[in-house]
C-alpha positions in Angstrom: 0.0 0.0 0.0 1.4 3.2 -0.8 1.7 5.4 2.7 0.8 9.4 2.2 3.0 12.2 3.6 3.4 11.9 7.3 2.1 15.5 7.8 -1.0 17.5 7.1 -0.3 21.3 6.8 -3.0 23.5 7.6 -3.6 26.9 5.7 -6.1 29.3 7.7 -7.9 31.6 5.8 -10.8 33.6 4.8 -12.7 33.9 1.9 -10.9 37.3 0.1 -13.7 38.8 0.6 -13.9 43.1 0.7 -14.6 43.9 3.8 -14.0 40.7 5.7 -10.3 40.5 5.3 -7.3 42.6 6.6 -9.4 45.3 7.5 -6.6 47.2 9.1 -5.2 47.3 5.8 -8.5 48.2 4.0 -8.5 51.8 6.1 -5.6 52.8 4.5 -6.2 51.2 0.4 -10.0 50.4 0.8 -11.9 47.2 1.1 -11.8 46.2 -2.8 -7.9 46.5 -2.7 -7.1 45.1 0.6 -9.0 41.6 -0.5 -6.8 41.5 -3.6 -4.1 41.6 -1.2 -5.5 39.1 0.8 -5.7 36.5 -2.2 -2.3 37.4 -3.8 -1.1 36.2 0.1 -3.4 33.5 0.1 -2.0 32.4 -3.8 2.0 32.5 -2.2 1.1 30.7 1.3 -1.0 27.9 -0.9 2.1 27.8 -3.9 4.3 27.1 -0.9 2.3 25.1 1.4 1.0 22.6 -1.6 4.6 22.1 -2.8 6.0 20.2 0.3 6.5 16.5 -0.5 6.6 16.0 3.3 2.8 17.3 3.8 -0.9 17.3 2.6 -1.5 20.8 2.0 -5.1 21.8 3.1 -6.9 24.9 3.7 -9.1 25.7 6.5 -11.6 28.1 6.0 -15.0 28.6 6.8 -18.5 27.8 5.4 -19.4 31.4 4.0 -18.4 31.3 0.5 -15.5 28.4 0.6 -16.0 28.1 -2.9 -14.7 31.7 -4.0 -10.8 30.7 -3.1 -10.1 29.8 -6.4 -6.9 28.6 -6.0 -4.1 27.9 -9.1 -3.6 24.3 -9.6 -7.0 23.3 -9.3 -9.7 23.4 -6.5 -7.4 22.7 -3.0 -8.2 19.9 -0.2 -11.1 22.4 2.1 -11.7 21.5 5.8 -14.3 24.0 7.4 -13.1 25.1 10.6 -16.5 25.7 12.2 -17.3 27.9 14.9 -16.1 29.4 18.1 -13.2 31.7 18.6 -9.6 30.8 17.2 -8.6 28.2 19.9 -11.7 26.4 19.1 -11.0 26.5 15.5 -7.5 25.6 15.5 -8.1 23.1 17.8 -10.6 21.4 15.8 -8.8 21.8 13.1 -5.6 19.8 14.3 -7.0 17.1 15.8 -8.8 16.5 12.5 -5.3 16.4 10.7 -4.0 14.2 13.2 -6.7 11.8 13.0 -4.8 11.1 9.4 -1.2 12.0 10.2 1.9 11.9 12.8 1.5 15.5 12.9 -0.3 18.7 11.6 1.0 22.0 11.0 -1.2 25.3 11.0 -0.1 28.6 9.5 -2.0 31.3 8.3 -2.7 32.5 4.9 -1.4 36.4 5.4 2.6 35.1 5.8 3.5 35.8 2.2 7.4 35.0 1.4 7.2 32.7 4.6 10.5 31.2 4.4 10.5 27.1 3.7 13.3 26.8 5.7 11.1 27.4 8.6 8.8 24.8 7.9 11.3 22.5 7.4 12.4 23.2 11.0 9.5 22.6 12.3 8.7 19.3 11.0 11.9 17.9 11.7 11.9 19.4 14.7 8.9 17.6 15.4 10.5 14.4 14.9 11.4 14.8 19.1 9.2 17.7 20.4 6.0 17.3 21.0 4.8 20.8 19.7 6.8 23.7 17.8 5.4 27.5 17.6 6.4 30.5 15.2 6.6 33.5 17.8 5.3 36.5 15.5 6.6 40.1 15.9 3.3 41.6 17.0 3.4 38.4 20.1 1.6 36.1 18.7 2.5 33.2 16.6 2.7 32.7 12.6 2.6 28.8 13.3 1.8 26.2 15.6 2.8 22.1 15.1 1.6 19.4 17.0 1.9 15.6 17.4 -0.3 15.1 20.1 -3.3 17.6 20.5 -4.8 17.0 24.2 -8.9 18.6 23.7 -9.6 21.8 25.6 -5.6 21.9 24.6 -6.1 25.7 23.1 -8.9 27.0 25.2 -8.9 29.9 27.1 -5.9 31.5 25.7 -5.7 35.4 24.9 -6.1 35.6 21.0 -4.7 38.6 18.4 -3.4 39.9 21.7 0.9 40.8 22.9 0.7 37.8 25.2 -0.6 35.0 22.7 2.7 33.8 21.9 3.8 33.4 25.6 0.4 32.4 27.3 0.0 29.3 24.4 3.8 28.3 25.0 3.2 28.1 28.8 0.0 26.4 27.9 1.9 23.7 25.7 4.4 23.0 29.0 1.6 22.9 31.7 0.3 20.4 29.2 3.1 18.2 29.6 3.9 18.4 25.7 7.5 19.7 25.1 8.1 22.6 22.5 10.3 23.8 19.8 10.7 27.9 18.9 11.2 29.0 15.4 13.1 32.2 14.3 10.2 34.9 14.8 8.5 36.0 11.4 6.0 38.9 10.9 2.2 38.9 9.4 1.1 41.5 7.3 -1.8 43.2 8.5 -1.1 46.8 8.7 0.3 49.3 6.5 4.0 49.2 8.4 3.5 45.7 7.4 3.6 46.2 4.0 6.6 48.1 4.0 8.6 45.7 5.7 7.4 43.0 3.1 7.9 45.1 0.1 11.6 45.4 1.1 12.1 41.8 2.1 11.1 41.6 -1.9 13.3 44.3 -3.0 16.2 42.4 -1.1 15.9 38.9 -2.4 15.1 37.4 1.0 11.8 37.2 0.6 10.0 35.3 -2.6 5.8 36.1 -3.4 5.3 36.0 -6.8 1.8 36.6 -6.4 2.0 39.6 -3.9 4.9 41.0 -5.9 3.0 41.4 -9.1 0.2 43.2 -7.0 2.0 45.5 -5.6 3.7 46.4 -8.4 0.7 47.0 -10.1 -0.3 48.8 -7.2 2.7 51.0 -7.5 1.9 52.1 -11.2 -1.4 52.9 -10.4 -0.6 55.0 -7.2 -2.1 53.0 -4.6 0.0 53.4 -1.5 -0.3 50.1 1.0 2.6 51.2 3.4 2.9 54.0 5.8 2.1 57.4 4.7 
């Protein structure tokens, strides 16, 4: 019998819908322009995520209108997360990938350019700890790994908040689950965001075809995304 990857890889994301993605953003460039952002992060994250030989890529979304993602290379693997706040939905989410794999990765869908190298780490690194999390810049996290995922594992915790990175780490440990730390990587939700990305691009070090072309053609057409 022929044996699957041993991971599943978890892309969370929203419908790029105006007005219901990267909001922040959307103040500054409007709704219409901010959800073509959101897909051309989406489009990089899934090119990346789905070209792991390690890993079943999937994308975990919700209900409301999980058939606009459109994704290149045909129509991706969709796992609704369901309801409840982000712990509950990550939660749900993992266990469900574990149910079918030795461990399960989640990332978001807004970490255009995330480096491979990264999730390499953490899926070797998995191959002793128990758990392995991304610290973000803004204190939270830009992924979490698991091989074991205890239920009620990610209640309670403070989400889109400083501490989330440090009050789901000391949740992991009082779990009894051991855990690796990645190099910390940055989301892009506001306009400073944006900045920093477009000169990760302009630097080699970062690599977003997708977002790249955007924001080039946001350039020529005057559309400002960074910091005024």
């Amino acid at each position: 019998m022929t044996m699957g990857p041993p991971g599943i890889l978890c892309v969370f994301a929203k419908p790029p819908r105006p007005g219901e993605v990267k909001t922040r953003l959307a103040v500054a460039i409007g709704e219409a322009q901010a959800a073509k952002l959101a897909r051309a992060f989406l489009v990089d994250t899934w090119a990346l995520a789905s070209s792991l030989p390690w890993a079943s890529a999937v994308v975990a979304t919700t209900a409301h209108g999980r058939n606009e993602l459109r994704l290149p290379g045909g129509q991706p693997r969709i796992w609704l997360q369901g309801g409840g706040n982000l712990g509950q939905r990550l939660e749900r989410i993992l266990r469900r990938g574990l149910a079918e794999a030795s461990f399960a990765i989640a990332i978001g869908g807004d970490t255009p350019g995330l480096p491979p190298r990264l999730l390499h780490e953490a899926a070797q690194a998995l191959a002793a700890a128990d758990a392995v999390l991304g610290p973000a810049d803004d204190g939270g996290f830009y992924l979490l790994a698991l091989r074991r995922c205890p239920l009620g594992l990610l209640q309670r915790l403070p989400w889109s908040e400083s501490a989330t990175f440090a009050a789901t780490r000391e949740r992991l440990e009082e779990r009894g689950l051991s855990v690796h730390v990645l190099d910390p990587w940055f989301d892009v939700d506001r306009p400073e965001d944006v900045v920093r990305l477009e000169k990760a691009i302009a630097d080699g070090t970062l690599h977003a075809p997708a977002t790249t072309r955007l924001l080039r053609a946001f350039r020529e057409r005057g559309v400002r995304c960074g910091s005024r």
